[in-house]
matplotlib code that plots the C-alpha trace (Angstrom):
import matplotlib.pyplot as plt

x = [-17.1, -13.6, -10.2, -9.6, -12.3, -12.3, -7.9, -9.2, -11.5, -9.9, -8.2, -10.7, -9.3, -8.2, -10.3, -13.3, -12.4, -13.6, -16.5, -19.9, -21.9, -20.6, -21.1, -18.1, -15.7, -12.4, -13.1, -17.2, -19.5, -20.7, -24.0, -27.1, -25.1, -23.9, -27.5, -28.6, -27.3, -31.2, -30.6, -27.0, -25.6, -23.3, -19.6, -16.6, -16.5, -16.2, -13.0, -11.5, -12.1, -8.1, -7.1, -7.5, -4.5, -2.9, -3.4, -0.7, 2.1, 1.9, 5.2, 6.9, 5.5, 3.0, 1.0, -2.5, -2.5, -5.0, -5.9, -4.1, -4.1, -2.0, 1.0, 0.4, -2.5, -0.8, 2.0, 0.1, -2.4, 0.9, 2.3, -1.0, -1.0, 2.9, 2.1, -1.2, 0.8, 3.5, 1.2, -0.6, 3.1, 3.9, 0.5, 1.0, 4.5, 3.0, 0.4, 2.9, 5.3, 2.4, 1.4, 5.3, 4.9, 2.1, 3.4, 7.2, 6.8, 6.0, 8.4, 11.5, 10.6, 7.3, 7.8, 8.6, 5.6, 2.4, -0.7, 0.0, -3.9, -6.2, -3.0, -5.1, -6.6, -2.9, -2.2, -5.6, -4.4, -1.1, -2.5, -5.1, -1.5, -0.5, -2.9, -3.2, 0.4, -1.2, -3.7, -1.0, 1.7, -0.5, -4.0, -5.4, -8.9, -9.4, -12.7, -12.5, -9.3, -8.7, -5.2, -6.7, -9.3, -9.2, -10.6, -13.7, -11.8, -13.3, -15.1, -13.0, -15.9, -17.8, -14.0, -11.9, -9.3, -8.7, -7.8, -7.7, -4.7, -3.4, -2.7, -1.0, 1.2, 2.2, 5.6, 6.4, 5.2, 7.4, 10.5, 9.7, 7.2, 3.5, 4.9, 6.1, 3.1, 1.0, 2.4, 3.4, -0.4, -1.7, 0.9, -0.4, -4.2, -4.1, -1.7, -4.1, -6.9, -6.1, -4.9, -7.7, -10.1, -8.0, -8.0, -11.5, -12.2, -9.9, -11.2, -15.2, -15.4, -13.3, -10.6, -8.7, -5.7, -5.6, -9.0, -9.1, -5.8, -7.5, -10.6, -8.4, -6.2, -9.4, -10.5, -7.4, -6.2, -9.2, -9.1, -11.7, -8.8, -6.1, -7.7, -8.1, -4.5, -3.2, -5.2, -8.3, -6.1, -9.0, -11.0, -8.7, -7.8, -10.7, -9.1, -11.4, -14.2, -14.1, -14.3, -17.5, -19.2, -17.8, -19.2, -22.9, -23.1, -22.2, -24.9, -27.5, -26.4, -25.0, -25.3, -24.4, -25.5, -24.9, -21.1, -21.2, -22.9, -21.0, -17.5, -19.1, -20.1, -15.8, -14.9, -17.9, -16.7, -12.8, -14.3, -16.0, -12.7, -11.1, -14.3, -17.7, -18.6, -17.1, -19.0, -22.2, -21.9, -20.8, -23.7, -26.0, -24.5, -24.9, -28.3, -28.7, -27.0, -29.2, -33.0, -31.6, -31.2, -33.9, -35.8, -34.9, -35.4, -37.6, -37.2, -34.2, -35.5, -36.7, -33.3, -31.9, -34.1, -33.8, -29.9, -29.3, -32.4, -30.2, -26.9, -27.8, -29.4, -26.2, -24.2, -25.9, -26.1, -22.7, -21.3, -24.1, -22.6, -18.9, -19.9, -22.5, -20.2, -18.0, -21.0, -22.9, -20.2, -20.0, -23.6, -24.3, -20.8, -19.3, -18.4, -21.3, -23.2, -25.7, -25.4, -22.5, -21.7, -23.3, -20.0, -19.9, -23.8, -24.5, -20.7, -22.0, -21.0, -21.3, -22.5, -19.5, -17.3, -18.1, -16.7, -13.3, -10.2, -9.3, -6.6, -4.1, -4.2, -2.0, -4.6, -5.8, -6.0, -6.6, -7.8, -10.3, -12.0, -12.1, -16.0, -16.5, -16.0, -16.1, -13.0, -9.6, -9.6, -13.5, -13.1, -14.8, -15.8, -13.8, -13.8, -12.9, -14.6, -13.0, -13.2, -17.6, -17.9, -16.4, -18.4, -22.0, -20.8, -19.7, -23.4, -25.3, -22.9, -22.7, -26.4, -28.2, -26.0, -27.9, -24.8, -23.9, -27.3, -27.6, -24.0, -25.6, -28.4, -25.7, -24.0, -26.3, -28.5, -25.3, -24.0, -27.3, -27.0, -23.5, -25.0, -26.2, -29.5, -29.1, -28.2, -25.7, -24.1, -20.4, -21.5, -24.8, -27.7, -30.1, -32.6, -32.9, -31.4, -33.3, -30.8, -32.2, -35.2, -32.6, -30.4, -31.6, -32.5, -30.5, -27.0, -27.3, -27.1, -23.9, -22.8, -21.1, -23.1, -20.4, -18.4, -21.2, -19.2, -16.7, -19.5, -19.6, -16.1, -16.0, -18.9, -16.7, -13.8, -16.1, -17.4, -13.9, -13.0, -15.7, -15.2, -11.9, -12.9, -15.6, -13.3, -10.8, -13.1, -14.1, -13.1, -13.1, -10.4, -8.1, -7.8, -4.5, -6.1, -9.1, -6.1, -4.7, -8.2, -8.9, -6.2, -6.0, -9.6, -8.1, -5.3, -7.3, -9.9, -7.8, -4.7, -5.9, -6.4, -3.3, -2.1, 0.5, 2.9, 0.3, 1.9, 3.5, 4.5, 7.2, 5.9, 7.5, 9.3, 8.4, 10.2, 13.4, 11.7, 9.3, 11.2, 14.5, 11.9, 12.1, 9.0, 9.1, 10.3, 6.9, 3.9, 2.4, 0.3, -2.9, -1.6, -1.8, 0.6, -0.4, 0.8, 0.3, -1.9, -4.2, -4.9, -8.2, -8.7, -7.0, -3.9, -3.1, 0.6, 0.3, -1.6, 2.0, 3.7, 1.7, 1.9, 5.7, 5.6, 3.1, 0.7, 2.6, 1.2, -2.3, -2.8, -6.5, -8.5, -7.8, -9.7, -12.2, -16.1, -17.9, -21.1, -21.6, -20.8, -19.6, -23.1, -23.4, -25.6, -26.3, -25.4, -22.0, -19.8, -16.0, -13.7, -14.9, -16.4, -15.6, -12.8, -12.8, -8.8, -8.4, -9.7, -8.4, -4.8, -6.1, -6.3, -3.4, -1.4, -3.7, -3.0, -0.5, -2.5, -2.4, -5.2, -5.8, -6.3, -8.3, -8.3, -11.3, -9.8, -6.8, -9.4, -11.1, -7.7, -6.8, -10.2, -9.5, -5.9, -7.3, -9.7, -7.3, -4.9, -2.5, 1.1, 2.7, 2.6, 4.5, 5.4, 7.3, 10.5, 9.5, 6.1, 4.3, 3.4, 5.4, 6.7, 2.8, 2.1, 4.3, 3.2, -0.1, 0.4, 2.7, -0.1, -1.8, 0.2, 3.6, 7.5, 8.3, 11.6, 13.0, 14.3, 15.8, 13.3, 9.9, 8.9, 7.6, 5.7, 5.6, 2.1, 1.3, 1.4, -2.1, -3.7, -3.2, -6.3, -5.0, -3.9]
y = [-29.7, -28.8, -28.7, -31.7, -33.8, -32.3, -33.6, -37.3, -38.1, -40.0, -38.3, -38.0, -40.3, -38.2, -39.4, -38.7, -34.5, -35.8, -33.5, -35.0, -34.4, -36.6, -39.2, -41.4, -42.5, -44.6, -48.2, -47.3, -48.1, -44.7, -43.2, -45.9, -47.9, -44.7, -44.4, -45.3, -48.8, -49.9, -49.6, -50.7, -54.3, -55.1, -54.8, -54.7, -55.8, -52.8, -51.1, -51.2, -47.7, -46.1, -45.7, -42.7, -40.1, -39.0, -35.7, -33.1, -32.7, -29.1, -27.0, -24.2, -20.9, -18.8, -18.3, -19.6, -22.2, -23.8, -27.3, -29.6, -33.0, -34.9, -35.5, -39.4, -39.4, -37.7, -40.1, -42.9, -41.5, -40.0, -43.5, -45.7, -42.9, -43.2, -46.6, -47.2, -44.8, -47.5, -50.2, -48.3, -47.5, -51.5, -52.6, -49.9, -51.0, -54.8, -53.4, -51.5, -54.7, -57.1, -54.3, -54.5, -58.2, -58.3, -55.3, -57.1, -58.2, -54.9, -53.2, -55.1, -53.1, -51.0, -49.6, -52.9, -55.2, -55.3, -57.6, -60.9, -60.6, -57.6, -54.9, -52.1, -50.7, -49.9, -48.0, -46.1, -45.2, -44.1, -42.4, -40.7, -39.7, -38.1, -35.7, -34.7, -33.8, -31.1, -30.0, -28.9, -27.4, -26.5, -25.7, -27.7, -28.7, -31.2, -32.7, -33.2, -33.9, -34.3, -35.7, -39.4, -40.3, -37.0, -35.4, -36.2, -36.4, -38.0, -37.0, -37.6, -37.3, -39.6, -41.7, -43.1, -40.2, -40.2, -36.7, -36.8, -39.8, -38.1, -34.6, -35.6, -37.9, -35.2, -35.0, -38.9, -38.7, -35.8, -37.5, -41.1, -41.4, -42.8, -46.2, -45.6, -43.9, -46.6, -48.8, -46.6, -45.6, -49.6, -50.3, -47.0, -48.4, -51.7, -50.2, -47.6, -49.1, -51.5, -48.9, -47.0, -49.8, -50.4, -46.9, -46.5, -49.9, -49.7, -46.3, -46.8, -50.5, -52.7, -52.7, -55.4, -54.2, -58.0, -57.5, -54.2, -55.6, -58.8, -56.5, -53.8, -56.7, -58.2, -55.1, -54.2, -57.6, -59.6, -61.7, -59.0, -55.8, -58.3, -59.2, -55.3, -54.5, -55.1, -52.9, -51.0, -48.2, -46.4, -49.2, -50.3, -47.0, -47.2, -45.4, -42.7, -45.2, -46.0, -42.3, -41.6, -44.6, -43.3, -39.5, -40.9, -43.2, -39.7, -38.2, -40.7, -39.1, -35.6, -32.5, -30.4, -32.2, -29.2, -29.4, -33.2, -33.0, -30.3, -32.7, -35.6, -33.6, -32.8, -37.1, -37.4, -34.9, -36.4, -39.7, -38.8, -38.0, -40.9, -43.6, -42.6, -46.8, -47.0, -43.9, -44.9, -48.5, -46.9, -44.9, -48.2, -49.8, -47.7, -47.4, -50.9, -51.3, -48.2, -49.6, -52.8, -51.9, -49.6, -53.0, -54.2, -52.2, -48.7, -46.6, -45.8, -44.2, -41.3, -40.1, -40.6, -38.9, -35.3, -35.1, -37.9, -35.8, -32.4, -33.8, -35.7, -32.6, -30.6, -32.6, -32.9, -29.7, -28.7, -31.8, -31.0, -27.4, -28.7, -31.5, -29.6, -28.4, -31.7, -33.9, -31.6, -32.4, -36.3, -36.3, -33.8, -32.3, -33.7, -37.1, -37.5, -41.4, -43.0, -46.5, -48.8, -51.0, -54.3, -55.9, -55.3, -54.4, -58.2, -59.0, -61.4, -63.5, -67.5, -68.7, -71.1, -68.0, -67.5, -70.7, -70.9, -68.9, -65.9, -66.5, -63.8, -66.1, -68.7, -71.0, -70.1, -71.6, -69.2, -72.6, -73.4, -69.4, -69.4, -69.5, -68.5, -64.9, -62.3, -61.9, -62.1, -58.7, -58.5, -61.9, -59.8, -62.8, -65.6, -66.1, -69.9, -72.7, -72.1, -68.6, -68.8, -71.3, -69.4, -66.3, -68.0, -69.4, -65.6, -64.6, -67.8, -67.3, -63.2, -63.6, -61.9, -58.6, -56.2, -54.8, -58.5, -59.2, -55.7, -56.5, -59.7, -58.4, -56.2, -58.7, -60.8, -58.4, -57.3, -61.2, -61.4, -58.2, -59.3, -62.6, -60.0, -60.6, -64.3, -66.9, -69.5, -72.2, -73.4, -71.4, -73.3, -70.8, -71.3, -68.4, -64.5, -62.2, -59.5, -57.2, -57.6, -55.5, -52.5, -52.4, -50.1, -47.3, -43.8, -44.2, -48.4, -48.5, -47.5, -50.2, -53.2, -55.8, -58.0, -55.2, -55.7, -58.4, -55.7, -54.6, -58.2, -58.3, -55.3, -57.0, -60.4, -58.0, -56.2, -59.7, -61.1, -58.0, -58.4, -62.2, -61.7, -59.3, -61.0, -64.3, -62.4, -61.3, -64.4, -65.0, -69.2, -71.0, -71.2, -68.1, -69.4, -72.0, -69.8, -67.2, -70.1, -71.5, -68.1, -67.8, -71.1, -70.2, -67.2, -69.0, -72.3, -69.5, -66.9, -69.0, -70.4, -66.7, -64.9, -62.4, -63.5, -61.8, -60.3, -62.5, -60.0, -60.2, -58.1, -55.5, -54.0, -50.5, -47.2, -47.3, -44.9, -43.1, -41.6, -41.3, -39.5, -37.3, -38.0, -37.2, -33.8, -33.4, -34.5, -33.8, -30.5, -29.1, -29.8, -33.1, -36.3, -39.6, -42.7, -45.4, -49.0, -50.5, -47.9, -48.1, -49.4, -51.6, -54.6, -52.1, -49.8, -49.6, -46.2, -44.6, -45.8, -43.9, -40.5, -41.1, -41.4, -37.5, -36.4, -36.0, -34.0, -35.4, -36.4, -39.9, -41.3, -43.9, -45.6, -47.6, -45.6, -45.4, -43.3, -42.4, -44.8, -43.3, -40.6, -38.8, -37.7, -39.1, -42.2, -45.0, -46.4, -48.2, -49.3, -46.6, -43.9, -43.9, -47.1, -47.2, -50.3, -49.5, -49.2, -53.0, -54.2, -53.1, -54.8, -58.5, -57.7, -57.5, -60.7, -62.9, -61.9, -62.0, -59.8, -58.7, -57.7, -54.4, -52.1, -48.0, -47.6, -49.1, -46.7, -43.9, -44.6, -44.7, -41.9, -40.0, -41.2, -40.0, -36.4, -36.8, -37.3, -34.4, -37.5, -36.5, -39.5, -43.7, -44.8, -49.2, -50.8, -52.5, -54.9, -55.2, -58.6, -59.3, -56.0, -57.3, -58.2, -54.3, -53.0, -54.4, -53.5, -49.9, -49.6, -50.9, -48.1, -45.1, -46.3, -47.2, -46.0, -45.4, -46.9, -44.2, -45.9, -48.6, -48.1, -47.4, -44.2, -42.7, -39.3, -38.2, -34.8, -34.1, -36.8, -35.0, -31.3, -29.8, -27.1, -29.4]
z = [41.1, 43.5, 41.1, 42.9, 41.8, 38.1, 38.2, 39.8, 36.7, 33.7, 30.9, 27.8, 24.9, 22.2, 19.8, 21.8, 21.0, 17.5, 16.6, 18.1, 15.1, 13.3, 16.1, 15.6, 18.2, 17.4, 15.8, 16.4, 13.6, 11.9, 11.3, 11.5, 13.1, 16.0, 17.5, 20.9, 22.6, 21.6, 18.0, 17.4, 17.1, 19.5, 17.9, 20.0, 23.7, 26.1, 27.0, 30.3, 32.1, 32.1, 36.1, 37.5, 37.5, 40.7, 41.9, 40.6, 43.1, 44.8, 43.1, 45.3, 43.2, 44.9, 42.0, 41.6, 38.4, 36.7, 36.8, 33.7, 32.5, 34.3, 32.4, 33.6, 31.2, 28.3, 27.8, 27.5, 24.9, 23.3, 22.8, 22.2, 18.6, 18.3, 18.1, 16.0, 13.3, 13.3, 12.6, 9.8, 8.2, 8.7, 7.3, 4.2, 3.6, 3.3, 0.9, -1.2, -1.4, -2.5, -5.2, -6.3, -6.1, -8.6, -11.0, -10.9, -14.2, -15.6, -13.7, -15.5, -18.7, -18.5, -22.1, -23.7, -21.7, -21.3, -20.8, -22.3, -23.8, -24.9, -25.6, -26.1, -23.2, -21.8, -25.1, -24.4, -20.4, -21.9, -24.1, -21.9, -19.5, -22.8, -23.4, -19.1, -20.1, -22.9, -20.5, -17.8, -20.4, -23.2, -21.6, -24.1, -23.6, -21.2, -22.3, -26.1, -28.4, -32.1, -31.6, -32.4, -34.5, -36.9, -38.2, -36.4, -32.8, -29.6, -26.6, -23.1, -21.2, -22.6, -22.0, -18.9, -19.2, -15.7, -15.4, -11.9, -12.0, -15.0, -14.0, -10.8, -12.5, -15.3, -13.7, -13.9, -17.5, -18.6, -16.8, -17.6, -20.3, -20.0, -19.7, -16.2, -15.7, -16.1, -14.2, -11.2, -11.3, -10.9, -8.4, -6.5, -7.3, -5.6, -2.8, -1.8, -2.5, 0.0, 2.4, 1.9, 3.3, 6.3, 7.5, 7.0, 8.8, 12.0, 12.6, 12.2, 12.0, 13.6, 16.6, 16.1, 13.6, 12.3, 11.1, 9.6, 7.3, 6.4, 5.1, 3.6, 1.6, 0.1, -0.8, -2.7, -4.0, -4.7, -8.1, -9.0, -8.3, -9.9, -13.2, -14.1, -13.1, -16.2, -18.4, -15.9, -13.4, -13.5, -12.2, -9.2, -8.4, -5.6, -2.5, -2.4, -2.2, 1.8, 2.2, 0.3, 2.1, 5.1, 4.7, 3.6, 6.6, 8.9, 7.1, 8.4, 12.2, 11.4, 13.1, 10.3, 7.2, 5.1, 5.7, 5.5, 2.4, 0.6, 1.8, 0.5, -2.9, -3.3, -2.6, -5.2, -7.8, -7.6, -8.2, -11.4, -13.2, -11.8, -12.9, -13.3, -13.8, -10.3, -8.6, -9.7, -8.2, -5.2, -4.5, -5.7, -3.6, -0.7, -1.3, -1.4, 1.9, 3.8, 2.3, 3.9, 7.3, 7.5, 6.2, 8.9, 11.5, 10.3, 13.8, 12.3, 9.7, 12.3, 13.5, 10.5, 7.3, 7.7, 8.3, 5.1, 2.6, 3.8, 3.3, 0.0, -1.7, -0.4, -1.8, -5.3, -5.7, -5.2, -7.5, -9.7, -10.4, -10.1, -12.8, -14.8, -17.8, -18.0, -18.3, -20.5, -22.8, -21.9, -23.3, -25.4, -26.7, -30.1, -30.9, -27.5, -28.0, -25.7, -24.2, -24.6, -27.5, -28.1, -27.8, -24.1, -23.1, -22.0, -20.3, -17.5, -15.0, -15.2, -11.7, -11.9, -11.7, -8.1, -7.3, -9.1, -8.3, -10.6, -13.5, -11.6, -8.9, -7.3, -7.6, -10.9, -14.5, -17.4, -19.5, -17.2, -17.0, -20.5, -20.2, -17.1, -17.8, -20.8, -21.3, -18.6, -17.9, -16.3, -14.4, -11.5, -9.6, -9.3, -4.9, -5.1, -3.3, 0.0, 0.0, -1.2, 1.7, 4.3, 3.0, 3.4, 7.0, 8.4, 7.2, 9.2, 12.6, 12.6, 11.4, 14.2, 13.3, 11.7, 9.6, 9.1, 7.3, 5.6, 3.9, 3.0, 1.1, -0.8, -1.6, -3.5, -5.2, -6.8, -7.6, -9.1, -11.3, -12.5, -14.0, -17.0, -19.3, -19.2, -15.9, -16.9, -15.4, -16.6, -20.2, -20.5, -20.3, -17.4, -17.6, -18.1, -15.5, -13.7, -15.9, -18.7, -17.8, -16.3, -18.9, -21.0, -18.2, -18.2, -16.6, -16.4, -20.3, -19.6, -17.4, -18.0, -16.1, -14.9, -12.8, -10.4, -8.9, -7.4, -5.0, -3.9, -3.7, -1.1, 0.8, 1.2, 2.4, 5.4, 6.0, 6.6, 8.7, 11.2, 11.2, 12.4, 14.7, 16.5, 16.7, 18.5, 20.7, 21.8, 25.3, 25.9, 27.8, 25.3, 23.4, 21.5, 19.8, 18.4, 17.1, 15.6, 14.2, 12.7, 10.9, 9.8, 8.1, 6.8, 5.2, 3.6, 2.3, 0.8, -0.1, -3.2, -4.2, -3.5, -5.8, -8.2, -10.9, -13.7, -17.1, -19.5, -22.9, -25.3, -27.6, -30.2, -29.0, -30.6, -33.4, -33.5, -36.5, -33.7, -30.6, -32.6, -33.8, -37.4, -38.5, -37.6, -41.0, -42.8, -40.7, -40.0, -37.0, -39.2, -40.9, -39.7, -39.4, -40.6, -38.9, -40.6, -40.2, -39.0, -35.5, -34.2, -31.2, -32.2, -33.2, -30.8, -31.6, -32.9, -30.0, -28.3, -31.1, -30.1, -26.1, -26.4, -28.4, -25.6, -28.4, -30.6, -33.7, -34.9, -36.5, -37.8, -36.3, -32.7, -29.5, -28.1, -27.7, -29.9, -31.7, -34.8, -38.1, -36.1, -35.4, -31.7, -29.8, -31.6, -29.9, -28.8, -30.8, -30.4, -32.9, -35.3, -38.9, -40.6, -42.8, -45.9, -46.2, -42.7, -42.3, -45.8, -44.5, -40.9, -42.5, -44.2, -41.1, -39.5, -42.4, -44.6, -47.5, -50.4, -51.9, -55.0, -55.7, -58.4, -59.7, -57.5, -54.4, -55.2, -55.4, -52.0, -50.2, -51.8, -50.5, -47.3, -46.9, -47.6, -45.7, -42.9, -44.1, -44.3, -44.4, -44.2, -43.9, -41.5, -41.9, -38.9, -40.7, -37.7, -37.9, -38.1, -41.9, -42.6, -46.5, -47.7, -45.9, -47.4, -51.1, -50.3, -49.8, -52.5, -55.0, -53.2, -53.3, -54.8, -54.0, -50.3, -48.6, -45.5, -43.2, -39.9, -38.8, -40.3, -44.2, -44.9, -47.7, -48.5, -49.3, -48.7, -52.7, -53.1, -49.8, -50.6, -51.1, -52.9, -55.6]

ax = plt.figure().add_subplot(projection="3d")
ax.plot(x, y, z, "-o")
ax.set_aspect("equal")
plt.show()
């Protein structure tokens, strides 16, 4: 080939320079789906060929030159990326401001709101964000802490701590407090979830932009994302999922599945510290997903098992040495338990859930969920009528696809699972769920059923994407009015299920006695404060109390999973070893009831303080019930004082060991 001819062919699209082993070209499906024209579905119609550039104009020097892109070429390719990069900032700026849209509430005063139900799991985040703080400054261990729930302390691992949302945002929490944290993390989760998707889908999935948003929104703000915003950034905080999906799917066609595998092992080992609930249903569900297309079609399975078996065992190797210490301590360090609590074990999905928009919606009603769902923060369902409908019709009129009908299958084996150990149907029980012969297995005893629907939730969101795609492909007489059609589709299904404002209620602030760092004065670096009543997870107030100090002081008790009575590795239950003044001071602060109270009540308080290395009592002036509280403990221990706004009683002199 002459210089001439070589300067007459068409510029390469930049993308194409991508490495070939990987097999992925700009908005091309990846992997399976990347074989030969044979084996894939058809996706996208084809691309015009560019024109060919004009031979280079001769220039006066002498000198021989080599040949080089014509600058005709370059400009255009130059501009096409100036001006996908603009519509990925636009689209991200429109994912940030619905994530500010939904958060607003919390934003007005993030130390003084939170969930208007279920208060504790934010006290628990903030006071995970806490202890990453200890971690950076102190080098405190990362995987086990006695700062809550001492003297028996509790295992992190075998907790969300979301060390890898935690330790990023130690700087937000030294300057603004856990508070801010929180909330600057869940507007972050749904933002970049959503982001996330859309990358991943305009650049391996889909071409038309409209389409990769529509998939990228539903993956980020369904009613599933929305009804754990207010207490789950762990669980929304998904934005490394689209990558992991992305990587195994490369590994299916790789070249070099030893470097695919060992990148894939790094997405995998960032997820566990973010969720491990979450990382394990992605790789189910990719599973899932890969047994059904090669179900479908099994040639595949030729091309594709040696680079997936290499890249698989690469990659659990490495995260298997990267993870080996932190989940030898998850399950088998201290305060270690296996399987969840009963109190969560059978959360399932009502059938009816699938059909009725979620409360966080604009369509929803919290009244009319009430038994439709465990409880308002796992309403992981929830699609609506419209949105269910239009579901099942992309499946029947995109059913000759194969990744149409492999999604498909996805999708309902994981509905199914959701529905837990027994099928109901508006809260009137049907029959037993195929769960209830995998719940006890190792790793799915530790999974709460009903989060299944998230994989379904993802699976509407691709479905949507290439829905839209495929109709604005469509090439009748009247394009305009199928644009308009489609997203007058879009807008009847997901309308009823737009994000709105999460509700928030006031909490009580950290009372001055804390945050002026009163009680400095009292507790020791081996004593603990009591706050009253003593928290557990209906009364997380005091976990607030610690977050605000960064941890500085220990209290007793708290929300957490651990082994019961506090022997590792017996099974999981909700808080540590079971305190009878803990509880008695509990329904004092539920009812407002006295009780009455006798010398060996007095002595088994009194146990229990040393126990704790108590230093102090600590009463909220403003706490609800505070007066019948604050009789109780008196009967207890004696007169207090009021120092600013809480009660305090002094004592170290009853929980001295030396005396």
């Amino acid at each position: 080939m002459t210089p001439a001819e070589s300067r007459a062919l068409p510029a390469p699209h930049t993308e194409a320079a991508a490495d070939s082993a990987e097999l992925v070209s700009y908005r091309t499906p990846v992997g399976l789906f990347a074989g030969p024209p044979a084996l894939t579905a058809p996706t996208t119609e084809p691309a015009e060929p560019e024109a060919p550039a004009p031979p280079e104009a001769p220039t006066e020097s002498t000198e021989p030159v080599e040949p080089a892109a014509p600058t005709e070429s370059a400009t255009p390719s130059r501009w096409r990326r100036w001006t996908r990069r603009r519509q990925h900032l636009a689209v991200g700026g429109l994912f940030l401001l619905a994530a500010l849209w939904v958060t607003s509430r919390i934003w007005l005063d993030p130390s003084g709101r939170v969930a208007s139900l279920y208060t504790g799991d934010p006290a628990q985040v903030q006071f995970f964000l806490a202890h990453s703080v200890r971690v950076v400054l102190h080098g405190e261990y990362p995987f086990y802490t006695e700062q809550f729930n001492y003297p028996d302390g509790v295992n992190l691992m075998a907790n969300t701590a979301v060390l890898a949302l935690g330790i990023p945002m130690v700087p937000v929490t030294l300057l603004f407090g856990p508070a801010v944290s929180f909330v600057v993390l869940v507007t972050l989760g749904l933002a970049g979830t959503a982001m996330a998707w859309y990358l991943m889908l305009s650049r391996h999935l889909v071409r038309t932009p409209l389409a990769a948003a529509v998939g990228g929104w539903f993956c980020g703000f369904s009613p599933s994302m929305l009804s754990h915003a207010s207490w789950h950034p762990n669980i929304i905080s998904q934005f490394l999922l689209p990558f992991i999906v992305w990587r195994v799917l490369v590994l299916t066609r790789s070249g070099k599945p030893v470097r695919d595998g060992a990148l894939l092992a790094l997405l995998v080992a960032a997820q566990a510290f973010i969720n491990e609930e979450i990382l394990l249903f992605t790789a189910l569900a990719c599973g899932v997903f890969l047994l059904a297309v090669l179900a479908q079609e099994p040639a595949r399975w030729r091309a594709a098992w040696r680079p997936l078996g290499v890249g698989v065992a690469t990659c659990a190797l490495l995260a298997g040495a990267l993870l080996a210490y932190p989940l030898y301590v998850q399950f088998a360090g201290p305060m270690a338990y296996h399987g969840l609590s009963d109190a969560v074990q059978d959360y399932g999905n009502d059938i009816a859930a699938f059909f009725a928009p979620g409360s966080p919606t604009l369509g929803g009603n919290q009244r009319a969920n009430i038994n439709l769902a465990p409880n308002y923060s796992e309403e992981n369902a929830f699609f609506g009528w419209s949105l269910s409908m239009l579901a099942i019709g992309i499946v029947v009129w995109l059913r000759r696809e194969l990744i149409v009908r492999a999604l498909a299958v996805t999708g309902v084996f994981f509905a199914v699972l959701s529905l837990g150990e027994r099928v109901s149907w508006w809260d009137r029980e049907l029959i037993t769920g195929p769960w209830q012969w995998l719940v006890h297995l190792p790793l799915l005893d530790a999974v709460v059923p009903t989060r299944f629907g998230l994989i379904t939730s993802v699976v509407i969101g691709l479905l949507l994407a290439l829905a839209v795609e495929r109709a604005w492909a469509l090439r009748p007489a009247d394009r305009r009015t199928v644009h308009m059609l489609t997203a007058a589709g879009l807008a009847f299904a997901l309308l009823p299920i737009a994000p709105m404002p999460l509700r928030m209620v006031s909490r009580p602030p950290v009372p001055d006695f804390i945050t002026a760092d009163r009680w400095r004065a009292y507790v020791g670096p081996d004593q603990t404060l009591v706050p009253i009543p003593v928290p557990s997870m209906g009364n997380t107030h005091g976990m607030r109390w610690a977050a605000a100090t960064n941890l500085d002081f220990k209290i007793p008790g708290g929300y957490f999973l651990a082994p019961r009575n506090g022997n590792t590795g017996d099974a999981g239950r909700f808080g540590g070893r079971p305190s009878g003044v803990g509880q008695m001071l509990e329904e004092v602060a539920t009812t407002g009831r006295t009780p009455k109270l006798d010398d060996r009540q007095r002595r088994r308080f009194t146990d229990e303080l040393r126990h704790w290395r108590a230093a102090i009592l600590v009463l909220p002036v403003r706490q609800q019930n505070a007066e019948p509280l604050r009789r109780t403990v008196e009967e207890l221990v004696g007169p207090g004082r009021q120092e600013l706004d809480v009660w305090v009683w002094d004592v170290r002199a009853l929980t001295d060991r030396s005396v």
